[in-house]
Backbone and ligand atoms as CSV (ligand in chain L), in Angstrom:
chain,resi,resn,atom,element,x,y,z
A,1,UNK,N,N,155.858,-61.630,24.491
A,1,UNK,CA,C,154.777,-60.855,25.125
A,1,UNK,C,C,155.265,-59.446,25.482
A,2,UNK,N,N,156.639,-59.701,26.014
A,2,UNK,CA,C,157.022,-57.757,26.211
A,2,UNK,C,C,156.867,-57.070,24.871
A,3,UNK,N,N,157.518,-58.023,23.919
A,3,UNK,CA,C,157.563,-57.077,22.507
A,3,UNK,C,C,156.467,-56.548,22.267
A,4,UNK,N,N,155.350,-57.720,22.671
A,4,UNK,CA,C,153.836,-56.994,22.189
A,4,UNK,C,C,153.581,-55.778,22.735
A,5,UNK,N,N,153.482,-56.255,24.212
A,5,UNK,CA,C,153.496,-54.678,25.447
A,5,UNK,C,C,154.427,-53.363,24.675
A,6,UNK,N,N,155.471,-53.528,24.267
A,6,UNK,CA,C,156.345,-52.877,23.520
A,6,UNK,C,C,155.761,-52.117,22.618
A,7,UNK,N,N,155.207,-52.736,21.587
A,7,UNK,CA,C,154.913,-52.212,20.357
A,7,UNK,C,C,153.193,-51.475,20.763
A,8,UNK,N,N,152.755,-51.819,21.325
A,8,UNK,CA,C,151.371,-51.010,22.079
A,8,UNK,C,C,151.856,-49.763,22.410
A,9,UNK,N,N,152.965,-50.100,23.347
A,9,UNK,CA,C,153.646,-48.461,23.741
A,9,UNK,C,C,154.155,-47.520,23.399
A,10,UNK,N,N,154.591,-47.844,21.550
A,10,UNK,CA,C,155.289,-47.145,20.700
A,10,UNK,C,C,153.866,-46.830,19.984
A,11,UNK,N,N,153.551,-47.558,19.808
A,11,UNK,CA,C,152.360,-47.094,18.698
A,11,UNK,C,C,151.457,-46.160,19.534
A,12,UNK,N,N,151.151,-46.185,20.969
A,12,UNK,CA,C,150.552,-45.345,21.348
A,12,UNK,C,C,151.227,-43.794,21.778
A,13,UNK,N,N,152.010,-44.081,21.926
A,13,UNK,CA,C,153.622,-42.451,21.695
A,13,UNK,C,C,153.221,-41.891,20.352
A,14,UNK,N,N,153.165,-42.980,19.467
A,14,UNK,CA,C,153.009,-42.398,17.749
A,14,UNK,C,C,151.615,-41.942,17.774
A,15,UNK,N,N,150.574,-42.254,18.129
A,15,UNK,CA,C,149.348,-41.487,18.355
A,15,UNK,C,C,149.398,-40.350,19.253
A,16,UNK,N,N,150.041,-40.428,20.132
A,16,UNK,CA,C,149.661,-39.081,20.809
A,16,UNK,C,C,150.665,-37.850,20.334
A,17,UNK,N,N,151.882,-38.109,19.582
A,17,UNK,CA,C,152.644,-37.012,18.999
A,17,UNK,C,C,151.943,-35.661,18.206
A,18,UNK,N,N,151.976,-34.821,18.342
A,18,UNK,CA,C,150.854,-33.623,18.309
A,18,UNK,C,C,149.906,-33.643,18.342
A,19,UNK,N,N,149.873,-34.033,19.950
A,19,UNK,CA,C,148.145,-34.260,20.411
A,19,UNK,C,C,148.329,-33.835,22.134
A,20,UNK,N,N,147.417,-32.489,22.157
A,20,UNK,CA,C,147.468,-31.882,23.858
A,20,UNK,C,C,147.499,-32.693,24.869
A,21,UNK,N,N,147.585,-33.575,25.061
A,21,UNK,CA,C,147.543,-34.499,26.491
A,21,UNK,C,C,146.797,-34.156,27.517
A,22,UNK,N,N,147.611,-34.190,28.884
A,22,UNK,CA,C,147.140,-33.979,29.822
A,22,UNK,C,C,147.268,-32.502,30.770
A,23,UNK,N,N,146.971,-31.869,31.402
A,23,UNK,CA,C,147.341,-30.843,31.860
A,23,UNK,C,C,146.219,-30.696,33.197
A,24,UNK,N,N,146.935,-29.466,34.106
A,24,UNK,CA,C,146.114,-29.325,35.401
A,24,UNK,C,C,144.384,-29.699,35.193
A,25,UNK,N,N,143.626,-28.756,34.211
A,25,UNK,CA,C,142.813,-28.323,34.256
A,25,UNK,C,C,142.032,-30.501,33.401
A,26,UNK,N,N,142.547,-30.663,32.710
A,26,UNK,CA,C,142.209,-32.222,32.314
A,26,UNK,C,C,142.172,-33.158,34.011
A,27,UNK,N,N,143.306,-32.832,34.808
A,27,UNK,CA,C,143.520,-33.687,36.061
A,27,UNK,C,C,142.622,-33.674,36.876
A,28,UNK,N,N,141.551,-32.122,36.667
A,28,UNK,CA,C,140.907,-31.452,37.663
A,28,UNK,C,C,139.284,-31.870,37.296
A,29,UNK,N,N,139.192,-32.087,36.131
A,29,UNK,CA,C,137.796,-32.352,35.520
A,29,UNK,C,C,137.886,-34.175,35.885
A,30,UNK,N,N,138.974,-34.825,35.665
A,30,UNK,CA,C,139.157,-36.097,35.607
A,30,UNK,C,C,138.953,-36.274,37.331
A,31,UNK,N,N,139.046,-35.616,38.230
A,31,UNK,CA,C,138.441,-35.803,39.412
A,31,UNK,C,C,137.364,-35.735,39.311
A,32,UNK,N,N,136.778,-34.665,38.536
A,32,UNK,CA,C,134.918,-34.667,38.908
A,32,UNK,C,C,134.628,-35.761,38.652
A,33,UNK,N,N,134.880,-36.609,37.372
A,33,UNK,CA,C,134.290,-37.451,36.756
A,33,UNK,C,C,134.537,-38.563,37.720
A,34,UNK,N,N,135.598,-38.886,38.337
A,34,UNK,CA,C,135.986,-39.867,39.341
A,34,UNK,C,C,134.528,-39.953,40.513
A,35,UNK,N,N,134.287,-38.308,41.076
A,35,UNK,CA,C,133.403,-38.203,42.076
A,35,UNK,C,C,132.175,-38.587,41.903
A,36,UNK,N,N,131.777,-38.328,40.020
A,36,UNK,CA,C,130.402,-38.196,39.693
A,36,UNK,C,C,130.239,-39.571,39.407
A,37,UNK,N,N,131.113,-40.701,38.951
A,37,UNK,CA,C,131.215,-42.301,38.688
A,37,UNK,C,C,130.431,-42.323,39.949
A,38,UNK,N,N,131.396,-42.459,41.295
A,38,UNK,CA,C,130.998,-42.877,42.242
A,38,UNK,C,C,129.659,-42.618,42.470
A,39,UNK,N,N,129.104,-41.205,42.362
A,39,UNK,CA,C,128.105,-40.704,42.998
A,39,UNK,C,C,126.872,-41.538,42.376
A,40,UNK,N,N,127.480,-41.878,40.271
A,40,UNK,CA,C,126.341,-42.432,39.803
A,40,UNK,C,C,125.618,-43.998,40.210
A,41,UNK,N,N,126.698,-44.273,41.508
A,41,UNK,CA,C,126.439,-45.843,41.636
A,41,UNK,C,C,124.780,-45.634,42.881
A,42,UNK,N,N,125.313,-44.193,43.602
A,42,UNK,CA,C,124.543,-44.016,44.660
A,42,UNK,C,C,123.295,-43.867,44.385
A,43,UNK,N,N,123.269,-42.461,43.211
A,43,UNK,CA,C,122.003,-41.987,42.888
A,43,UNK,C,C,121.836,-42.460,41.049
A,44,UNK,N,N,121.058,-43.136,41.078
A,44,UNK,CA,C,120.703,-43.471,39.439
A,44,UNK,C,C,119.917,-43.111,38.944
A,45,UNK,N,N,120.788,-42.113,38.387
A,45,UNK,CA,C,120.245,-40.609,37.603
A,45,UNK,C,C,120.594,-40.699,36.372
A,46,UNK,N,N,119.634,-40.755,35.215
A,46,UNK,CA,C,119.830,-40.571,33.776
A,46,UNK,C,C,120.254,-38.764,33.381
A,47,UNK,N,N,120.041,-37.836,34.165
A,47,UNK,CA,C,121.009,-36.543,33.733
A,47,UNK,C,C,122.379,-37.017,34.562
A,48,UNK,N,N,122.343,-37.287,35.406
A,48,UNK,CA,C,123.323,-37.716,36.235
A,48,UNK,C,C,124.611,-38.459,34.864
A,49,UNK,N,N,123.572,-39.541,34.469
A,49,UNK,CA,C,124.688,-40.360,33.611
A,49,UNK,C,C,125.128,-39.796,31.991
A,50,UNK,N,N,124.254,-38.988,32.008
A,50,UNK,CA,C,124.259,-37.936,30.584
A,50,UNK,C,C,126.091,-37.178,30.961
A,51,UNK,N,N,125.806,-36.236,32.180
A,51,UNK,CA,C,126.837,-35.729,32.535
A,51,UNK,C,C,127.961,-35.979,32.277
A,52,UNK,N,N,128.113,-37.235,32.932
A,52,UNK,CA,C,129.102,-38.553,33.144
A,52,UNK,C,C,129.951,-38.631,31.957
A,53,UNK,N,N,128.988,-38.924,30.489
A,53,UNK,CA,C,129.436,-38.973,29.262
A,53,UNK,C,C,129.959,-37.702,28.581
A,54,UNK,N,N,129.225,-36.298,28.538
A,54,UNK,CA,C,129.525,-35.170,28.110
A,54,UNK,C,C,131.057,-34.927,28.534
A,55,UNK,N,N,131.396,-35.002,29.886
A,55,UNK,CA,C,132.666,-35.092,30.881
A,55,UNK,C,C,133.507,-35.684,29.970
A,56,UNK,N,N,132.986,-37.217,29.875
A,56,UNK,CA,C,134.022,-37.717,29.497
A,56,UNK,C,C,134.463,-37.459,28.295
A,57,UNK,N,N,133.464,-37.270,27.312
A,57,UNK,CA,C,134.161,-37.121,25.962
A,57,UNK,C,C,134.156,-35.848,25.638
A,58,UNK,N,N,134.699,-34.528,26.685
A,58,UNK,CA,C,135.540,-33.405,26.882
A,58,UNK,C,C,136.735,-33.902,27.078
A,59,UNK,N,N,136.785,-34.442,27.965
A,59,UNK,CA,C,137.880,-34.869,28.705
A,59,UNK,C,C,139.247,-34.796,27.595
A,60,UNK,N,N,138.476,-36.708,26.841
A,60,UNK,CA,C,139.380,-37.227,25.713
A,60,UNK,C,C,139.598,-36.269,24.533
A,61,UNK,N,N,138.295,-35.459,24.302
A,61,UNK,CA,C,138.113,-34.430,23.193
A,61,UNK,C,C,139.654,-33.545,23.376
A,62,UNK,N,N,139.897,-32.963,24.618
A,62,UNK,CA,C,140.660,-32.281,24.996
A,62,UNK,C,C,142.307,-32.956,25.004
A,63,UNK,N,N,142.410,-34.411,25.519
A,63,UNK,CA,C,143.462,-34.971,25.633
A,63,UNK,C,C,143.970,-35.090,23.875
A,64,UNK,N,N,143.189,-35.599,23.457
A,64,UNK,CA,C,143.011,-35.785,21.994
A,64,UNK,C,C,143.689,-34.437,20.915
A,65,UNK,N,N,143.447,-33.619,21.375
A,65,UNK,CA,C,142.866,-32.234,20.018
A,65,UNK,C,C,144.475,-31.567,20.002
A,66,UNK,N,N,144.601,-31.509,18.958
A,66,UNK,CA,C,145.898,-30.771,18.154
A,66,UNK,C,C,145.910,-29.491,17.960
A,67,UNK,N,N,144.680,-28.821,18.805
A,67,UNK,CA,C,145.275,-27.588,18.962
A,67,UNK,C,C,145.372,-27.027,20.243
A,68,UNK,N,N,146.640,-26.689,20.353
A,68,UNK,CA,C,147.279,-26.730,21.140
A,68,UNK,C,C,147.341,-25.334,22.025
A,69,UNK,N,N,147.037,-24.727,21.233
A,69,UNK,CA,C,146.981,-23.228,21.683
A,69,UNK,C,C,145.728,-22.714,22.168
A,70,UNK,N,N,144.889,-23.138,21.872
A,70,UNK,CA,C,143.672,-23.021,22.189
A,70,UNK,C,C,143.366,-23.856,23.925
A,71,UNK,N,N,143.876,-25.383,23.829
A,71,UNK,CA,C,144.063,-25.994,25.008
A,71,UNK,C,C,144.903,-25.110,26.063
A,72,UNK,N,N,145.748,-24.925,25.766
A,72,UNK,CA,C,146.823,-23.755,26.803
A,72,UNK,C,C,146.099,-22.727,27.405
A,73,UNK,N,N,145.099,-22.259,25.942
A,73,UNK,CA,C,144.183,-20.969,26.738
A,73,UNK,C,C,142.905,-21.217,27.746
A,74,UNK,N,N,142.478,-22.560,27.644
A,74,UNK,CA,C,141.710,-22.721,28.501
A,74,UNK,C,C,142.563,-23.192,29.776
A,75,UNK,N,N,143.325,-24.142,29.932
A,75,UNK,CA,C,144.249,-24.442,30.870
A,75,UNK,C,C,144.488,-23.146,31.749
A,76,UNK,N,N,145.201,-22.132,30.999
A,76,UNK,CA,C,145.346,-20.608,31.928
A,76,UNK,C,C,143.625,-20.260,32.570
A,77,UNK,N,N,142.812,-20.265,31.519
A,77,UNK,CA,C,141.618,-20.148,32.693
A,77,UNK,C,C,141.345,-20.470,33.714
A,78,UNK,N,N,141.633,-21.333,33.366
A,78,UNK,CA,C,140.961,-22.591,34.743
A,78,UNK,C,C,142.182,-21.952,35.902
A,79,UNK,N,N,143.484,-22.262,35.726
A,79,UNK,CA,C,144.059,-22.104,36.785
A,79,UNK,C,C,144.291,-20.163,37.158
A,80,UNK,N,N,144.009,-19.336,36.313
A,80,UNK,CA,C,143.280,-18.095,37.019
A,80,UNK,C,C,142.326,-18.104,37.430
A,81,UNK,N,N,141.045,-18.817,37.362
A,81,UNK,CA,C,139.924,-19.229,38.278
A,81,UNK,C,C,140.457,-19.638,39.885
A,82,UNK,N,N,141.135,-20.507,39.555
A,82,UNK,CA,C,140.707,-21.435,40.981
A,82,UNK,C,C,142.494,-21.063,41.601
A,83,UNK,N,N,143.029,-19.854,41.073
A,83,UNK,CA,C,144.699,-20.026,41.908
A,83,UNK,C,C,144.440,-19.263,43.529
A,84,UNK,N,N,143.505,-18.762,43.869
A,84,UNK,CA,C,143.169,-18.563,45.421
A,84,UNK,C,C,143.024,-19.490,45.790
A,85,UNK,N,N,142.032,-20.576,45.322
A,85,UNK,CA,C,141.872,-21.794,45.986
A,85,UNK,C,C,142.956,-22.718,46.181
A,86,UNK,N,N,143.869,-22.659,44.830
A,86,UNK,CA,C,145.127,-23.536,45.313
A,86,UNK,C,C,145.693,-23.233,46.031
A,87,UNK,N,N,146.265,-21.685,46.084
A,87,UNK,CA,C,147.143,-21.069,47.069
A,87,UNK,C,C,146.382,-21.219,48.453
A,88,UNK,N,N,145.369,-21.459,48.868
A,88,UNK,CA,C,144.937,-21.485,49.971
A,88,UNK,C,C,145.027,-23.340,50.613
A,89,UNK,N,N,144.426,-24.187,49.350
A,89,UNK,CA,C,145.340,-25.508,49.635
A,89,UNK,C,C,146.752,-25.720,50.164
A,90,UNK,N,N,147.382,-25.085,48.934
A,90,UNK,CA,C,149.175,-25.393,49.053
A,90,UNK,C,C,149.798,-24.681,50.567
A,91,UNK,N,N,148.875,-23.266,50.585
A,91,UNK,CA,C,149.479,-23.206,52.513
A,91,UNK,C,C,149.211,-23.647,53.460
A,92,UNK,N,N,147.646,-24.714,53.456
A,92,UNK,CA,C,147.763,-25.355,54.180
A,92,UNK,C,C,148.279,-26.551,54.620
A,93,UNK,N,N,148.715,-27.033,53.281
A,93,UNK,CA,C,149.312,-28.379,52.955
A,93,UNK,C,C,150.917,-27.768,53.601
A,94,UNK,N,N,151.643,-27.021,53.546
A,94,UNK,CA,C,152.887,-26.826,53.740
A,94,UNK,C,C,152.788,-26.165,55.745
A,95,UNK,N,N,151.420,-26.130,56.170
A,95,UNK,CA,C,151.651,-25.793,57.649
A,95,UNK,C,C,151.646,-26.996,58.137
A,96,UNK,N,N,150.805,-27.592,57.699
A,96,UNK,CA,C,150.770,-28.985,57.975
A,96,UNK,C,C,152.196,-30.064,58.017
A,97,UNK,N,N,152.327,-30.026,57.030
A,97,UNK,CA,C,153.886,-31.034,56.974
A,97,UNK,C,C,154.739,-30.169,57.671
A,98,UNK,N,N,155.025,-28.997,57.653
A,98,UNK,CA,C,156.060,-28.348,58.910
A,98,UNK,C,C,155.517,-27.801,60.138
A,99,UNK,N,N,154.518,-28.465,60.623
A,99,UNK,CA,C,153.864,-28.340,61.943
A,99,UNK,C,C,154.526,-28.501,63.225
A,100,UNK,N,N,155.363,-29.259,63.255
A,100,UNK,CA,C,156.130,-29.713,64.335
A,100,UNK,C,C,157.184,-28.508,64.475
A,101,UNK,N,N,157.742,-27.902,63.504
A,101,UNK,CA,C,158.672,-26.983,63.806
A,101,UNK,C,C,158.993,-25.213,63.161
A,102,UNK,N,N,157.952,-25.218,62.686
A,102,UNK,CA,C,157.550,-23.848,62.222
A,102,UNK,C,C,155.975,-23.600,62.917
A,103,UNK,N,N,155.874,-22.105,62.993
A,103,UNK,CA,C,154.646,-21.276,63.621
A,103,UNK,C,C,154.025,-20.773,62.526
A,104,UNK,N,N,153.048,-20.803,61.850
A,104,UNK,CA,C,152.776,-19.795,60.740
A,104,UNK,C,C,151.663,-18.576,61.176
A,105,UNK,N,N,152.031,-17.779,59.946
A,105,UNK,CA,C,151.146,-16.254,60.898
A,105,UNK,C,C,150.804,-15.659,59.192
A,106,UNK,N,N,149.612,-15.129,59.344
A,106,UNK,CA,C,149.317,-14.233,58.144
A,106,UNK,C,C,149.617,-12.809,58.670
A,107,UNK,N,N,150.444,-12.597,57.776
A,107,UNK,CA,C,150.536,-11.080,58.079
A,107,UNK,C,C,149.322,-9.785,58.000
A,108,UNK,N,N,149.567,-9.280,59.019
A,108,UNK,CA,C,147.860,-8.315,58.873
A,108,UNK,C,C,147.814,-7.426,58.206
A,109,UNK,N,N,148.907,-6.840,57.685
A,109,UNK,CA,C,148.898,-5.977,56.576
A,109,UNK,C,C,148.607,-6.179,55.167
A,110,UNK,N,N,149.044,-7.627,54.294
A,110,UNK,CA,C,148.948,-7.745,53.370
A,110,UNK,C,C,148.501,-9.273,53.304
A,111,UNK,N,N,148.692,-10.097,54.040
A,111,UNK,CA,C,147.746,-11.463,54.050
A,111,UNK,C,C,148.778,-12.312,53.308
A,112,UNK,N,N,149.913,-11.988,53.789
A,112,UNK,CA,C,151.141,-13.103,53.057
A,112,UNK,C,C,151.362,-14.391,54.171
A,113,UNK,N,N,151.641,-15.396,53.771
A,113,UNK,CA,C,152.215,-16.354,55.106
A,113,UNK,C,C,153.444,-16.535,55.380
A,114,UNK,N,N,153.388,-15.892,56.577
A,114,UNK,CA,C,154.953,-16.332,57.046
A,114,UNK,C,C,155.353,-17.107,58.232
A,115,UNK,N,N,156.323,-18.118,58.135
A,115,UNK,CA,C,156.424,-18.877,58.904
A,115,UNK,C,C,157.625,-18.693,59.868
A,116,UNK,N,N,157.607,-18.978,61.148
A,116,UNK,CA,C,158.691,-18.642,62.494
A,116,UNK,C,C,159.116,-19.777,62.819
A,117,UNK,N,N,160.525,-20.373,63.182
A,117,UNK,CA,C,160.733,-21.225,63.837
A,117,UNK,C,C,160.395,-21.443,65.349
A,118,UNK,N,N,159.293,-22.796,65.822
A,118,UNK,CA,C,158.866,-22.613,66.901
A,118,UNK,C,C,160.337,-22.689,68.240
A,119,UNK,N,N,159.358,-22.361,69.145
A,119,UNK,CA,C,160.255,-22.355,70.502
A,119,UNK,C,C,161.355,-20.984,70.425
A,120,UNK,N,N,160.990,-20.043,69.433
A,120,UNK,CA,C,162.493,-19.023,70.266
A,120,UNK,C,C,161.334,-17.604,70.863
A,121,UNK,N,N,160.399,-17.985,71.338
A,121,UNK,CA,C,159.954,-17.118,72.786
A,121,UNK,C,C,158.911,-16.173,71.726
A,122,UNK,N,N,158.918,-14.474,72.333
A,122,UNK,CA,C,158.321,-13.389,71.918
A,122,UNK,C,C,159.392,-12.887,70.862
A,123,UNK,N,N,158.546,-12.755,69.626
A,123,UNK,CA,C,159.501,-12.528,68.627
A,123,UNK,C,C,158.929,-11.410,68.128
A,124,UNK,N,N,159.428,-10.342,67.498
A,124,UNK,CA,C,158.944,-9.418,66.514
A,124,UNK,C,C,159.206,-9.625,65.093
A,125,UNK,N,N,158.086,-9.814,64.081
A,125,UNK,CA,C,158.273,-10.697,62.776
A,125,UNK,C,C,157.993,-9.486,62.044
A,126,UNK,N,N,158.701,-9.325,60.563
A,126,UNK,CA,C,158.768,-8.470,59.766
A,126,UNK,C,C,158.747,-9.391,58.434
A,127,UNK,N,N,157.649,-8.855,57.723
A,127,UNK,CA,C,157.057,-9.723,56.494
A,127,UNK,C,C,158.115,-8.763,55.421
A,128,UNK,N,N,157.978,-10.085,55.113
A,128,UNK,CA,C,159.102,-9.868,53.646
A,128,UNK,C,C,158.908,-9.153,52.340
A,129,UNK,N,N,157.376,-9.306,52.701
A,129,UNK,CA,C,156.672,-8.754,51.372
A,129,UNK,C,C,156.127,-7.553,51.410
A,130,UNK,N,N,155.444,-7.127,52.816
A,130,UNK,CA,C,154.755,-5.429,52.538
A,130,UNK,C,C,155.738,-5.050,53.604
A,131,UNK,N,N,156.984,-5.185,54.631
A,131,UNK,CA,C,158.092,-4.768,55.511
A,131,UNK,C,C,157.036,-4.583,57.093
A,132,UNK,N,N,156.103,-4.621,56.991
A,132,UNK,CA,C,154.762,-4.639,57.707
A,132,UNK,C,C,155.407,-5.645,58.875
A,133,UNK,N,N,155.822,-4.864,60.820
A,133,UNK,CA,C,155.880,-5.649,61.665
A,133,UNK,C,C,154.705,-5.848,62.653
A,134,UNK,N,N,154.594,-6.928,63.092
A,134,UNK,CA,C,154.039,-7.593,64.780
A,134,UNK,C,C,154.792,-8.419,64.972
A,135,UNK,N,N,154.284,-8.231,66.564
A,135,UNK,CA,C,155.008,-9.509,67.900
A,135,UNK,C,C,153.905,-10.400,67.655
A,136,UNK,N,N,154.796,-11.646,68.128
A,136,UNK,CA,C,153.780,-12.902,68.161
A,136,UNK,C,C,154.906,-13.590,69.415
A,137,UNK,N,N,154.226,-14.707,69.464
A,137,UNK,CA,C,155.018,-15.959,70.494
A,137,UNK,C,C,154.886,-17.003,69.916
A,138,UNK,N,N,156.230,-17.392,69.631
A,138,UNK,CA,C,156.449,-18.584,68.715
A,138,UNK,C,C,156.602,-20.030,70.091
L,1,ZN,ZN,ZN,152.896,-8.237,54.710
């Protein structure tokens, strides 16, 4: 039975060998489709379930397709679209997990984040990126 499992897993390696896979912008649509499943259980909607399918067989169309260069160029779209939005995720995700011992501050000059170790009093902070200072209290 492993051999079988085995040979499924090789043969499916041998299918996907010059074939685009997966990438951000596939991970990101593969959420919608996750949201819009769910949503189709709520509301039973025939455009609704049209959607559903178009999605999906982008999706695979995309995981699928051997050209590769073309996939890359939409991939860069997508993530020049939405890289404010990540960058605005990823700093909050990183104040968060170092909450307990860093202060974070946007700098008012150029809107960079910089973070202070809490507890050392009235500090004067100098951003790394535009040299741009203020006091804060960490
Ligand atoms: Zn700055």
């Amino acid at each position: 039975m492993k051999n079988f499992f085995g040979r499924i897993g090789n043969g499916f390696r041998n299918f996907m060998i010059g074939r685009y896979g997966s990438d951000d912008l596939g991970r990101f649509l593969m959420g919608i489709l996750l949201i819009l499943i769910v949503a189709s259980f709520i509301f039973r909607n025939p455009i609704l379930q049209g959607v559903i399918w178009v999605l999906f067989l982008y999706i695979y169309f995309r995981m699928l397709s051997r050209n590769y260069a073309k996939r890359a160029a939409e991939n860069d779209w997508y993530l020049r679209k939405t890289e404010k939005v990540r960058r605005f995720i990823r700093i909050r995700q990183r104040r968060f997990a170092d909450r307990k011992t860093y202060k974070h501050f946007t700098c008012p000059g150029c809107g960079q984040d910089i973070r202070v170790p809490k507890g050392k009093g009235h500090v004067r902070i100098s951003c790394p990126k535009c040299h741009n200072t203020f006091e804060k209290t960490v």
